[in-house]
PDB file of the backbone (N, CA, C, O) and the ligand in Angstrom, with CONECT records:
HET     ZN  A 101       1
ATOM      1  N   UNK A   1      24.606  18.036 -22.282  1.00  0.00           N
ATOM      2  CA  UNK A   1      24.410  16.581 -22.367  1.00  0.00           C
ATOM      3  C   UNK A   1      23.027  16.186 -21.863  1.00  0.00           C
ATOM      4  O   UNK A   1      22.296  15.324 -22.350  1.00  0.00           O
ATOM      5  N   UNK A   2      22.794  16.947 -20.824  1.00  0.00           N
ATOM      6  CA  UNK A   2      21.968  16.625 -20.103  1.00  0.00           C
ATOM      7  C   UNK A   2      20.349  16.823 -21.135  1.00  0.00           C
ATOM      8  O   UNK A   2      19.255  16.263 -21.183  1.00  0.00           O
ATOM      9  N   UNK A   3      20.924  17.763 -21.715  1.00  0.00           N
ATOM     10  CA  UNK A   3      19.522  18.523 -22.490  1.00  0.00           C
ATOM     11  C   UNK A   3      19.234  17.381 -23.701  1.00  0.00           C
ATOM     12  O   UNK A   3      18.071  17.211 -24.067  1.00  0.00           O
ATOM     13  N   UNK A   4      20.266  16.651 -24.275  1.00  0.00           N
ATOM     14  CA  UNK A   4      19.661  15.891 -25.191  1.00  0.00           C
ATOM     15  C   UNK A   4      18.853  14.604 -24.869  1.00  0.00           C
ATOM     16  O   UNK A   4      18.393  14.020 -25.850  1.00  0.00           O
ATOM     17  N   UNK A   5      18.664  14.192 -23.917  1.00  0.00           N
ATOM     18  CA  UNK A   5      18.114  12.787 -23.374  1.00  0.00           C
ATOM     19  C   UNK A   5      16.663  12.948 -24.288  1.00  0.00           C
ATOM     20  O   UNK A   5      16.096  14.028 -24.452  1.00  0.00           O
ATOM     21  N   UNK A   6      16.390  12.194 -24.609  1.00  0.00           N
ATOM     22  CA  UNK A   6      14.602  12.148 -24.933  1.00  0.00           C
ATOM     23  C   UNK A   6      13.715  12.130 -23.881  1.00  0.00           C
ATOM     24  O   UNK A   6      13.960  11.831 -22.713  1.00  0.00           O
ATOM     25  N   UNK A   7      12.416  12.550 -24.486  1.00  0.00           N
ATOM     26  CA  UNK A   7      11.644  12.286 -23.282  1.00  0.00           C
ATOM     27  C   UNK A   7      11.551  11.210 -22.757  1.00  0.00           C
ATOM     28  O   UNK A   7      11.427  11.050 -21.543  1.00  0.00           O
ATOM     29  N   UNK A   8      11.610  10.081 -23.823  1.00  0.00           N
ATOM     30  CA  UNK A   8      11.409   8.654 -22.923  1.00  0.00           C
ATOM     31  C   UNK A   8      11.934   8.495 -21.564  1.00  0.00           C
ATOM     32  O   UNK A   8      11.439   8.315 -20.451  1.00  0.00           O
ATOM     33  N   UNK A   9      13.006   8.613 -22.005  1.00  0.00           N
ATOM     34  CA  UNK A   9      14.125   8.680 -20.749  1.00  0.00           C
ATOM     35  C   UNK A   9      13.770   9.235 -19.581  1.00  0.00           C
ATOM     36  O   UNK A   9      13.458   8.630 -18.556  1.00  0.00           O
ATOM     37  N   UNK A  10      13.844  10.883 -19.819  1.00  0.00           N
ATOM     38  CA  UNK A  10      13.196  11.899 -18.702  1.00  0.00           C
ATOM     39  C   UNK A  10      11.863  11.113 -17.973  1.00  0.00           C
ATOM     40  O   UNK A  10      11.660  10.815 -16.796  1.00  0.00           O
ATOM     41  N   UNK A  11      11.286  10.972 -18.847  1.00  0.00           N
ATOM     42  CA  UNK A  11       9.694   9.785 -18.598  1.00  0.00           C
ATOM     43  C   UNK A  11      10.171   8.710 -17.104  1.00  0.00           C
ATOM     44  O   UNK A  11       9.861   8.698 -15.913  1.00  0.00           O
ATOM     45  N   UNK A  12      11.396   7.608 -18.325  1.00  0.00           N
ATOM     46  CA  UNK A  12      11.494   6.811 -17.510  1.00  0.00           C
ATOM     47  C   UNK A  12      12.255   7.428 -16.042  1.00  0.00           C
ATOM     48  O   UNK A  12      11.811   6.934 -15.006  1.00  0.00           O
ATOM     49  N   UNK A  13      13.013   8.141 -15.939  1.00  0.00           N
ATOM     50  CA  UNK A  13      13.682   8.817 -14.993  1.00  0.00           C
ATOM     51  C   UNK A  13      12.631   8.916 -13.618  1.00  0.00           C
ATOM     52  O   UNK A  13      12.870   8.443 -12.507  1.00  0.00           O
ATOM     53  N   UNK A  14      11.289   9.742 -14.077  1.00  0.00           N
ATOM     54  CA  UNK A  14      10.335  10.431 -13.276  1.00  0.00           C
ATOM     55  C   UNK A  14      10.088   9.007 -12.997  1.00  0.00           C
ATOM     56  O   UNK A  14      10.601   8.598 -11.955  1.00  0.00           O
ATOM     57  N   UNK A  15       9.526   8.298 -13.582  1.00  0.00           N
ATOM     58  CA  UNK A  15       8.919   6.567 -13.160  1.00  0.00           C
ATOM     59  C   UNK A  15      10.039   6.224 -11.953  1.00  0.00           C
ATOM     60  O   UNK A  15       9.612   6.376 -10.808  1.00  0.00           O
ATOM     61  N   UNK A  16      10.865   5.958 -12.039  1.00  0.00           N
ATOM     62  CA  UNK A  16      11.985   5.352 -11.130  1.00  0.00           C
ATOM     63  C   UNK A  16      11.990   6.196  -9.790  1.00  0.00           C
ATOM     64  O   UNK A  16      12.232   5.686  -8.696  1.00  0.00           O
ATOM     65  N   UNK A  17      11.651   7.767 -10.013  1.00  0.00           N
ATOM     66  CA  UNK A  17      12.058   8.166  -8.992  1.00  0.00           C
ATOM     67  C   UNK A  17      10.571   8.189  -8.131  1.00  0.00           C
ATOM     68  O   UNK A  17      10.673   7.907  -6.937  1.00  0.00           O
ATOM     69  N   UNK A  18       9.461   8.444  -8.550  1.00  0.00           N
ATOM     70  CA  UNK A  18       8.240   8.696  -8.138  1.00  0.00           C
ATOM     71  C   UNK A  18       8.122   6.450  -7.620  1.00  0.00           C
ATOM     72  O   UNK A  18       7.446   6.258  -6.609  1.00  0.00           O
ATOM     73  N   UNK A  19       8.504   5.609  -8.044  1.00  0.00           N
ATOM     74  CA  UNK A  19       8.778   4.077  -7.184  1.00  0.00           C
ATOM     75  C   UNK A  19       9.647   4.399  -6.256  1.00  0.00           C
ATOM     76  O   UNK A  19       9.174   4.597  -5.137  1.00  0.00           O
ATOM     77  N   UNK A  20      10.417   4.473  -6.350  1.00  0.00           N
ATOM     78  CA  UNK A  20      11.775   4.999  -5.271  1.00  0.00           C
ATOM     79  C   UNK A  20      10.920   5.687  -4.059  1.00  0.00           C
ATOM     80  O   UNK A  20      10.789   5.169  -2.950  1.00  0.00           O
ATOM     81  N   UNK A  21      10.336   6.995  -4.472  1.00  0.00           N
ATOM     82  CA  UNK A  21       9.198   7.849  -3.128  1.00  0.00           C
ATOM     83  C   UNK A  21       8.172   6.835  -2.798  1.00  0.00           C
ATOM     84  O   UNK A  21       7.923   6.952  -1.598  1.00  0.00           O
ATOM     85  N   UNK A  22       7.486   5.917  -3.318  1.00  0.00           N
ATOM     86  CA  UNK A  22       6.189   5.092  -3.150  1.00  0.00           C
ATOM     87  C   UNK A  22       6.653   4.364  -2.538  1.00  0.00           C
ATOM     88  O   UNK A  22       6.208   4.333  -1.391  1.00  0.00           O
ATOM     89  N   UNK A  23       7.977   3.188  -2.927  1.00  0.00           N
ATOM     90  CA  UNK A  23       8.133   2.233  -2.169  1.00  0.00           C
ATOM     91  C   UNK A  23       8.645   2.702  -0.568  1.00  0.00           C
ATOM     92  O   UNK A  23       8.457   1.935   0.376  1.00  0.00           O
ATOM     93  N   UNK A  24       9.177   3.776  -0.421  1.00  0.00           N
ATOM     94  CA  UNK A  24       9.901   4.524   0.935  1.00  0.00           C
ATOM     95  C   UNK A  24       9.131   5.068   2.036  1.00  0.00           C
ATOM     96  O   UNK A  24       9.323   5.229   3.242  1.00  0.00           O
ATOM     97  N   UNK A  25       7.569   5.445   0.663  1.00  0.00           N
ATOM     98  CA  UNK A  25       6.351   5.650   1.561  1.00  0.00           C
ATOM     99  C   UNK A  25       6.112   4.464   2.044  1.00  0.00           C
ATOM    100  O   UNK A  25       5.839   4.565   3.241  1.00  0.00           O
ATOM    101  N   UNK A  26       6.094   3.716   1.787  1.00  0.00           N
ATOM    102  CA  UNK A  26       4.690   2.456   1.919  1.00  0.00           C
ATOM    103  C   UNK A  26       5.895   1.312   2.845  1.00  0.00           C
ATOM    104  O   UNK A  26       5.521   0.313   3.461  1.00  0.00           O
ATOM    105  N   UNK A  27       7.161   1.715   2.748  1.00  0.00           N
ATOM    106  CA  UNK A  27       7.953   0.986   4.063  1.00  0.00           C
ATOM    107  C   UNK A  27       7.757   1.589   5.427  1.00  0.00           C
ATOM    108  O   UNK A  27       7.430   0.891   6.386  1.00  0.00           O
ATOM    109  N   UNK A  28       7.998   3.144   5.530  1.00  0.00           N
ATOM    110  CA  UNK A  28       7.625   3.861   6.044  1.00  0.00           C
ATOM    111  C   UNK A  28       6.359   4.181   6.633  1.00  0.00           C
ATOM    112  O   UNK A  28       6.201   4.080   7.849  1.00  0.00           O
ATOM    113  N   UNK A  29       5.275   4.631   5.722  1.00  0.00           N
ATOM    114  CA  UNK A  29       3.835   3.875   6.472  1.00  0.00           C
ATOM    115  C   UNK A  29       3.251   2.967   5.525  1.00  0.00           C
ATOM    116  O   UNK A  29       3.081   2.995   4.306  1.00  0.00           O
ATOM    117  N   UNK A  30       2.996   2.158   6.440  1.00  0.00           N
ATOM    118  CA  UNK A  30       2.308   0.634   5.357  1.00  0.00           C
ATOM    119  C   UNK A  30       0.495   0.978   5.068  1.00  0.00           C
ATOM    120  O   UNK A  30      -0.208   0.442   4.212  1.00  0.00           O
ATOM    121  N   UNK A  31       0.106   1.962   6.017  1.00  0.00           N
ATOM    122  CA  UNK A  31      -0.802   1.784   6.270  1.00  0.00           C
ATOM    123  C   UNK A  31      -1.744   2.877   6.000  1.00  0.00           C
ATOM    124  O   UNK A  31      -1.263   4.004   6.120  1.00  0.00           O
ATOM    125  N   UNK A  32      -2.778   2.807   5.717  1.00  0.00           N
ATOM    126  CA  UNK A  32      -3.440   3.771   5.114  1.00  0.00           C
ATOM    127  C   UNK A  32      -5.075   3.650   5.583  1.00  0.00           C
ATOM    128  O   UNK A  32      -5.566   2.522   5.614  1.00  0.00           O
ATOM    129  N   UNK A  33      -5.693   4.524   5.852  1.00  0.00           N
ATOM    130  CA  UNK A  33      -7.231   4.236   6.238  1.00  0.00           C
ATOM    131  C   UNK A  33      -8.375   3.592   5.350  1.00  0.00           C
ATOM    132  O   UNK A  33      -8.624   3.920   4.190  1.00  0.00           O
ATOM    133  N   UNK A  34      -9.110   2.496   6.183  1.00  0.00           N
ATOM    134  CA  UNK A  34      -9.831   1.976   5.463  1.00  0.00           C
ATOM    135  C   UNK A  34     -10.751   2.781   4.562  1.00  0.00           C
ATOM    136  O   UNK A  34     -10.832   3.966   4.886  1.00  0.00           O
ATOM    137  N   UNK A  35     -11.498   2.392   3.451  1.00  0.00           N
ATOM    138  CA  UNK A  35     -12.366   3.099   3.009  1.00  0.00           C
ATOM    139  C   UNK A  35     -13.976   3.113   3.690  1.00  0.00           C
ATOM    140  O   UNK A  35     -14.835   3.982   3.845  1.00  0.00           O
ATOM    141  N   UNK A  36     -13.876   1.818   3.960  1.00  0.00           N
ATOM    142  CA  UNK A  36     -15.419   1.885   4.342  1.00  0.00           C
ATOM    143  C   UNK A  36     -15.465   2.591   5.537  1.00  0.00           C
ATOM    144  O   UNK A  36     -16.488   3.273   5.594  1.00  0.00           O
ATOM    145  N   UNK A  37     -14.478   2.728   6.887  1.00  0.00           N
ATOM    146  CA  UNK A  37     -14.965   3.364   7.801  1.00  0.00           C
ATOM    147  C   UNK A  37     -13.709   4.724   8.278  1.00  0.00           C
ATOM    148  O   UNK A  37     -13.121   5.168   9.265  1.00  0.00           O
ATOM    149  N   UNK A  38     -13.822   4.897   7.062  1.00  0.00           N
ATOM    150  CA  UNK A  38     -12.644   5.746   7.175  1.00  0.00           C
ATOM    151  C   UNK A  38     -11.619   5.952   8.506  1.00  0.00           C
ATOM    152  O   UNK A  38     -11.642   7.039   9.083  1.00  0.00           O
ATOM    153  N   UNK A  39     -10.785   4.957   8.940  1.00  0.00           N
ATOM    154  CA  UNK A  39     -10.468   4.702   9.998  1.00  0.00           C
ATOM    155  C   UNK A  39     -10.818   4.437  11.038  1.00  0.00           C
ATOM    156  O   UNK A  39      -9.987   4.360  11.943  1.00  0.00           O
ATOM    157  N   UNK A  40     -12.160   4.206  11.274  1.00  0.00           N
ATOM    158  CA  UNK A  40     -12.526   4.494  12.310  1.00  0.00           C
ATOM    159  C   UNK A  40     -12.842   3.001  12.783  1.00  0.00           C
ATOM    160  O   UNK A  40     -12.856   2.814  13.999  1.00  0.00           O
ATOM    161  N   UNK A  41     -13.096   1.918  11.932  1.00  0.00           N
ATOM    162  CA  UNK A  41     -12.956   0.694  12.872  1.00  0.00           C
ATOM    163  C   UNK A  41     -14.842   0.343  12.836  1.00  0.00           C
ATOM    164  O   UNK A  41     -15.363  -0.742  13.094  1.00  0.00           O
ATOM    165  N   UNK A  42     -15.258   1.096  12.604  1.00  0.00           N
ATOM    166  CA  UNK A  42     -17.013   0.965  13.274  1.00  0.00           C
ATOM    167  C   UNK A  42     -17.447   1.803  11.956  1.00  0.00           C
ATOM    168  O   UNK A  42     -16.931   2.771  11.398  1.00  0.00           O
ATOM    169  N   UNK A  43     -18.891   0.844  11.621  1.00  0.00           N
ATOM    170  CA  UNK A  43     -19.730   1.405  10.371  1.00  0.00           C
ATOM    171  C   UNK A  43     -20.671   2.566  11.327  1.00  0.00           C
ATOM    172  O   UNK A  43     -21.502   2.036  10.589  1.00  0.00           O
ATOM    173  N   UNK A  44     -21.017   3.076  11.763  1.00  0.00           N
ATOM    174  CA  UNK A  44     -22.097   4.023  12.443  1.00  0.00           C
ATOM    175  C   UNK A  44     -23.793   3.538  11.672  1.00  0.00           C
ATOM    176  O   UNK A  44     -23.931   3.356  10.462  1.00  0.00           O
ATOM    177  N   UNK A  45     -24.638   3.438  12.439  1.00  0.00           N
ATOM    178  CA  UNK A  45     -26.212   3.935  11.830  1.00  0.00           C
ATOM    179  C   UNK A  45     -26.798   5.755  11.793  1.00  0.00           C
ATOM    180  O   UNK A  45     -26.710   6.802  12.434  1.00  0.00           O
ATOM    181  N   UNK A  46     -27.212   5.361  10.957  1.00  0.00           N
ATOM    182  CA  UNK A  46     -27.456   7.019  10.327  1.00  0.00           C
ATOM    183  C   UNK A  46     -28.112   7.742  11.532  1.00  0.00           C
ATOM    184  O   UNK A  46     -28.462   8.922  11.496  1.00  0.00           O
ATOM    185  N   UNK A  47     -28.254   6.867  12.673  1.00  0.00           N
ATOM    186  CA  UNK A  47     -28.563   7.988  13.979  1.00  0.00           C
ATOM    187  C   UNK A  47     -27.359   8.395  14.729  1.00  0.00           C
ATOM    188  O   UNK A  47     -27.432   9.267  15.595  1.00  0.00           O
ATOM    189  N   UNK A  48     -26.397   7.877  14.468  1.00  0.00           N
ATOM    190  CA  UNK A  48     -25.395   8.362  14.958  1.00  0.00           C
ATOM    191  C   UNK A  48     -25.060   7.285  16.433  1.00  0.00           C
ATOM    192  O   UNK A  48     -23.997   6.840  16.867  1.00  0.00           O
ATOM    193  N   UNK A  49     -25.732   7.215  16.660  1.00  0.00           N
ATOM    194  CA  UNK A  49     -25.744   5.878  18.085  1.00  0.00           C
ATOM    195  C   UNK A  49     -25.157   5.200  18.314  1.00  0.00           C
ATOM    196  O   UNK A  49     -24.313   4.996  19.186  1.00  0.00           O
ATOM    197  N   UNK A  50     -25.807   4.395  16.967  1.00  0.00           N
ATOM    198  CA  UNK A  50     -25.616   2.778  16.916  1.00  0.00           C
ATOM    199  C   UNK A  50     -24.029   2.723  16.041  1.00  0.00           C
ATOM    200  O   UNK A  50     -23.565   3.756  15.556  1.00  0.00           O
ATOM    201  N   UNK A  51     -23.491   1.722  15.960  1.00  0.00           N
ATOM    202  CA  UNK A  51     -22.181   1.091  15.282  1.00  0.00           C
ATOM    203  C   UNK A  51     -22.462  -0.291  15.391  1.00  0.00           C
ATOM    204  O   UNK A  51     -22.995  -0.860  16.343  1.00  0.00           O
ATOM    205  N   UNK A  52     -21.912  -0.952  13.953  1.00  0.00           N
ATOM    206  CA  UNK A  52     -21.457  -2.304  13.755  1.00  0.00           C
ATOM    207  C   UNK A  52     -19.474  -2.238  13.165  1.00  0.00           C
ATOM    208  O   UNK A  52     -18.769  -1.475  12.504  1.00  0.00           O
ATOM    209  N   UNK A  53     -19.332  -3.366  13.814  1.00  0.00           N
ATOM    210  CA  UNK A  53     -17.629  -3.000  13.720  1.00  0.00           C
ATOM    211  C   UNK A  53     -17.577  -3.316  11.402  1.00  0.00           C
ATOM    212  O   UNK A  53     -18.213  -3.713  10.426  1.00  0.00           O
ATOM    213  N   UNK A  54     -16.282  -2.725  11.887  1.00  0.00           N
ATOM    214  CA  UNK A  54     -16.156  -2.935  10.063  1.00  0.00           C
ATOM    215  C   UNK A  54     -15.383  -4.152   9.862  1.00  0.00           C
ATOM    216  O   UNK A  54     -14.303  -4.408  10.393  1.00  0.00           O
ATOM    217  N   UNK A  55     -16.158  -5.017   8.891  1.00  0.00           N
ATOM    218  CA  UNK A  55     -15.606  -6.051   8.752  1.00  0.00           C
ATOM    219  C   UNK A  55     -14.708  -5.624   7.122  1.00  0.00           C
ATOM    220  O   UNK A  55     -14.740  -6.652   6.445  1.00  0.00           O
ATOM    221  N   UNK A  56     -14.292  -4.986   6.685  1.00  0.00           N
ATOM    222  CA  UNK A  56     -13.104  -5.016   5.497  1.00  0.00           C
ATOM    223  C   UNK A  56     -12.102  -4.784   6.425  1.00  0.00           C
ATOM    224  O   UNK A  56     -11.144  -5.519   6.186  1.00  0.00           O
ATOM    225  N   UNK A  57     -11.968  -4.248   7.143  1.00  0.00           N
ATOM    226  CA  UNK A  57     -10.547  -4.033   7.991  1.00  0.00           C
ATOM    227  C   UNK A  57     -10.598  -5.223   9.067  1.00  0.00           C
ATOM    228  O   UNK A  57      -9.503  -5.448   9.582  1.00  0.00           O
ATOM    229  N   UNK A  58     -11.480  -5.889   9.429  1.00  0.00           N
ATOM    230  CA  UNK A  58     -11.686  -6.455  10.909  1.00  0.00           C
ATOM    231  C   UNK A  58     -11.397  -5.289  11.757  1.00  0.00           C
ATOM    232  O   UNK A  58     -10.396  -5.369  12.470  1.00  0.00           O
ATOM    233  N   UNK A  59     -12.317  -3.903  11.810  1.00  0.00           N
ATOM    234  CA  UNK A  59     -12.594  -3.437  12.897  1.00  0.00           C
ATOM    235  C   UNK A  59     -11.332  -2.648  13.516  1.00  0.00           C
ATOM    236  O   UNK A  59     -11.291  -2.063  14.599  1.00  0.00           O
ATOM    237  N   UNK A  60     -10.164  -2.799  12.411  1.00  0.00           N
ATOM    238  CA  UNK A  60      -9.041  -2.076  12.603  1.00  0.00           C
ATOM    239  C   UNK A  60      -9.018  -0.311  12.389  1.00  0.00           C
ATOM    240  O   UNK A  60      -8.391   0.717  12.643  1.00  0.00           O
ATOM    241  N   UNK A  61      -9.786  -0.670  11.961  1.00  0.00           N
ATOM    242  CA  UNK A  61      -9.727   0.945  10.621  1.00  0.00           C
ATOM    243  C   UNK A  61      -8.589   1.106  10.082  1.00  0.00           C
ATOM    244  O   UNK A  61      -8.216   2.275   9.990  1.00  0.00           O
ATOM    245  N   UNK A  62      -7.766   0.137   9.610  1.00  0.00           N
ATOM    246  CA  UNK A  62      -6.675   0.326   8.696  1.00  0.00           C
ATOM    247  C   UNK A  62      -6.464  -0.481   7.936  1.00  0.00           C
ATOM    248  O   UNK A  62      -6.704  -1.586   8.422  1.00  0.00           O
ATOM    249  N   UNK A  63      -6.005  -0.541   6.601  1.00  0.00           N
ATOM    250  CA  UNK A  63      -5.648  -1.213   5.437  1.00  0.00           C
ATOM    251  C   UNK A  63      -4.243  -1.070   4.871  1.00  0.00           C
ATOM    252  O   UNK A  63      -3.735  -0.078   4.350  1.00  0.00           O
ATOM    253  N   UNK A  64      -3.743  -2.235   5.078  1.00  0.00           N
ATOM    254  CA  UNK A  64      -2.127  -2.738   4.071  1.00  0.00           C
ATOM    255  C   UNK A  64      -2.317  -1.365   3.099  1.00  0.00           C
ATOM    256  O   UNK A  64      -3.441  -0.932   2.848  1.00  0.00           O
ATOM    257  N   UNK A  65      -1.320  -0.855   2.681  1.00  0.00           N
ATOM    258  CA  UNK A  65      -1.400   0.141   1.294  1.00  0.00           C
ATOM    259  C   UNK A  65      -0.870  -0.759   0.552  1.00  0.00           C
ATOM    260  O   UNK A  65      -0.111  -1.640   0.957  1.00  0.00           O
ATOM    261  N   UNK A  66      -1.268  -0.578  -0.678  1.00  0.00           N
ATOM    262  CA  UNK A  66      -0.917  -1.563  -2.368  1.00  0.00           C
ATOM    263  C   UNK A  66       0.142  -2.033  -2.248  1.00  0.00           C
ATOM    264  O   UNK A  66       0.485  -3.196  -2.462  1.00  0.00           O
ATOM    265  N   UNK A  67       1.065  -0.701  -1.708  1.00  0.00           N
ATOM    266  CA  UNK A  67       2.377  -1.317  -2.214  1.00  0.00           C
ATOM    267  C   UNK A  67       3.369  -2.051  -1.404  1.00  0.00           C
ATOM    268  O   UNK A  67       4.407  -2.609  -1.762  1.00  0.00           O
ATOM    269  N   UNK A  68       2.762  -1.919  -0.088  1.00  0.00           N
ATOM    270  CA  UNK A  68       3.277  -2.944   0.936  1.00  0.00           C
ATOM    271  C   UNK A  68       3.312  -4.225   0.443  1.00  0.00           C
ATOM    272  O   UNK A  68       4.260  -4.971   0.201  1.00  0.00           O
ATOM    273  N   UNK A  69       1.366  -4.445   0.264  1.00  0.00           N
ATOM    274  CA  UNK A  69       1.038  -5.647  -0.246  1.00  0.00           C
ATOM    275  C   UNK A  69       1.933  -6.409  -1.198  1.00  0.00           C
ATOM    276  O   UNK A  69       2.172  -7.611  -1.076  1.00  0.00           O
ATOM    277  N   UNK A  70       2.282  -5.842  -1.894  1.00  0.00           N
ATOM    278  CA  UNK A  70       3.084  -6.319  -3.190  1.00  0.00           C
ATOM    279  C   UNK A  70       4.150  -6.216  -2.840  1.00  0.00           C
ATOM    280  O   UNK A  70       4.713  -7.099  -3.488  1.00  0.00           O
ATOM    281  N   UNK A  71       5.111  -5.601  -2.060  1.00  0.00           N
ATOM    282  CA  UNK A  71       6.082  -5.596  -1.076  1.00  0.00           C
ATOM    283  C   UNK A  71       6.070  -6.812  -0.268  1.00  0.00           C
ATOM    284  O   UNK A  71       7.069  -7.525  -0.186  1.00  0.00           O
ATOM    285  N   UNK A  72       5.004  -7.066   0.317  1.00  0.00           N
ATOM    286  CA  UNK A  72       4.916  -8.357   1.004  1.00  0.00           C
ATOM    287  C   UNK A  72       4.902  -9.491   0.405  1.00  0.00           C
ATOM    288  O   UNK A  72       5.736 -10.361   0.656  1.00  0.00           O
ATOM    289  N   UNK A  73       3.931  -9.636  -0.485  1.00  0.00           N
ATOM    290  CA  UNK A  73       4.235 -10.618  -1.543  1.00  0.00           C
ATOM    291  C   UNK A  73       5.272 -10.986  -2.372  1.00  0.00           C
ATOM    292  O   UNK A  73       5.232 -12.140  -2.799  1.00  0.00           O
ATOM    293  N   UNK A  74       6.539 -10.013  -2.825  1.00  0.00           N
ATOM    294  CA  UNK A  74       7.448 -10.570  -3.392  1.00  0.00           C
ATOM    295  C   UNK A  74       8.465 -10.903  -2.095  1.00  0.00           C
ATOM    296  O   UNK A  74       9.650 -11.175  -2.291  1.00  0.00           O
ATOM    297  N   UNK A  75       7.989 -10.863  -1.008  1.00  0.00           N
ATOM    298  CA  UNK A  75       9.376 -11.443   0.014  1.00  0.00           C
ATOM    299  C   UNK A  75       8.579 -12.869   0.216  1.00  0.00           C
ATOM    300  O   UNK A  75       9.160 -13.856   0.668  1.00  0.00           O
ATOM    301  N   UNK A  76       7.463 -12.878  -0.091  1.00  0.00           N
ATOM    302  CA  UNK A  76       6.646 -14.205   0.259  1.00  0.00           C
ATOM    303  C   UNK A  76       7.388 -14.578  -0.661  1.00  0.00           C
ATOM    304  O   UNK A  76       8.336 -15.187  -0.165  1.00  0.00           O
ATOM    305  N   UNK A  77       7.467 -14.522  -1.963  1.00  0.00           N
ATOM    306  CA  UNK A  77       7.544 -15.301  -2.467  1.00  0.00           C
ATOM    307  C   UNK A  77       9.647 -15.627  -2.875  1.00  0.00           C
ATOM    308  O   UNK A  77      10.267 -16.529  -3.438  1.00  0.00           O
ATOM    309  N   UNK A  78       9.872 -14.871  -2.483  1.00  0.00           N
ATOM    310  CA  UNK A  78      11.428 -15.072  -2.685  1.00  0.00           C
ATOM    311  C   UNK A  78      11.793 -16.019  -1.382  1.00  0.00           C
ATOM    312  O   UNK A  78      12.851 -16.648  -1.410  1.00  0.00           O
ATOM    313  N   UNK A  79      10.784 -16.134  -0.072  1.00  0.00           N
ATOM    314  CA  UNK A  79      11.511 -16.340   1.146  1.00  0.00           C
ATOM    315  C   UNK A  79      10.674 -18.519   0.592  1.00  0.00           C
ATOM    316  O   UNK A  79      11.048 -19.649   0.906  1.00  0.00           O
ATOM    317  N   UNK A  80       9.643 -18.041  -0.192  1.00  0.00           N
ATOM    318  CA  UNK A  80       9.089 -19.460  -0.580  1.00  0.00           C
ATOM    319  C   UNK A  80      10.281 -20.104  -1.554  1.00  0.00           C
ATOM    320  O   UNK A  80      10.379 -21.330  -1.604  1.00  0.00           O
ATOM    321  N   UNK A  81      11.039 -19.398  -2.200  1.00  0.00           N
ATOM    322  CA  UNK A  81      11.793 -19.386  -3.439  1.00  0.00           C
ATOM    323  C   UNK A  81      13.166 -19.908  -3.022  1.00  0.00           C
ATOM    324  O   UNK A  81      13.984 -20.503  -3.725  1.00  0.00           O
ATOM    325  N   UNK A  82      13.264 -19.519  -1.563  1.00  0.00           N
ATOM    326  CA  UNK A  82      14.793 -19.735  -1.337  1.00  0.00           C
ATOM    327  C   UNK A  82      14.522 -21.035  -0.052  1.00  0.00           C
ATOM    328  O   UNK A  82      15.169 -22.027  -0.387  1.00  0.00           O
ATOM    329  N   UNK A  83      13.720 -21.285   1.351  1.00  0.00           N
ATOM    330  CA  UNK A  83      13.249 -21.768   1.872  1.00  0.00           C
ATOM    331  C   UNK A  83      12.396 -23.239   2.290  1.00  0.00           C
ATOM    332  O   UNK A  83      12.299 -24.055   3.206  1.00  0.00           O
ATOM    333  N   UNK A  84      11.856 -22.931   0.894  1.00  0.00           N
ATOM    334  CA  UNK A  84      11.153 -24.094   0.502  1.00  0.00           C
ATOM    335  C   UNK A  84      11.279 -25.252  -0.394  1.00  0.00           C
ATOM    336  O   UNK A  84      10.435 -26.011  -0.871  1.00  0.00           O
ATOM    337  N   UNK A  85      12.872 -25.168  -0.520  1.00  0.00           N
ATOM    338  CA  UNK A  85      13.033 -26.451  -1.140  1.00  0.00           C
ATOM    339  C   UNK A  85      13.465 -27.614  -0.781  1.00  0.00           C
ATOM    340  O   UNK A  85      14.421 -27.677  -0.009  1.00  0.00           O
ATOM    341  N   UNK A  86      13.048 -28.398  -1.111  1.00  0.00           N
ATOM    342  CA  UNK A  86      13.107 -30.102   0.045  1.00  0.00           C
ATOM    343  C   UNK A  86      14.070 -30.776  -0.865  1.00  0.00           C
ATOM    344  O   UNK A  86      14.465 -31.914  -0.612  1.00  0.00           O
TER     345      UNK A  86
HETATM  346 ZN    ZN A 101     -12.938  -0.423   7.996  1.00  0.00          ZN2+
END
């Protein structure tokens, strides 16, 4: 039975399960290192010395991952959806 499914299917199968691992990651850790200072919170000068803090993170060295974001945003907007009506 199993063998006749189409690929679509199998396709869609892998899709569902590879969201299923992403969203479990990204509840699990939300968070992922900035790019510009690769965690570290501080841009460095090419002498090594000096630092200015990183302003894409505010100096956190960490960044929301995508799918939090969008995780976050659909509770924004369901909690706006259910909450916010006068
Ligand atoms: Zn940064």
């Amino acid at each position: 039975m199993l063998r006749q499914l189409p690929l679509a299917a199998w396709a869609t199968i892998a899709a569902l399960g590879y969201a299923a691992y992403y969203s479990l990651a990204c509840w699990i850790y939300p968070f992922t290192n900035c790019g510009k200072c690769k965690g570290d919170g501080k841009l460095r000068s090419p002498s090594g010395r000096n630092f200015r803090l990183c302003k894409r993170c505010k100096a956190t060295g960490r960044r929301l991952r995508v799918g939090r974001q969008v995780w976050n945003w659909i509770h924004h907007m369901h909690h706006d959806s259910t909450g916010g009506v006068q």
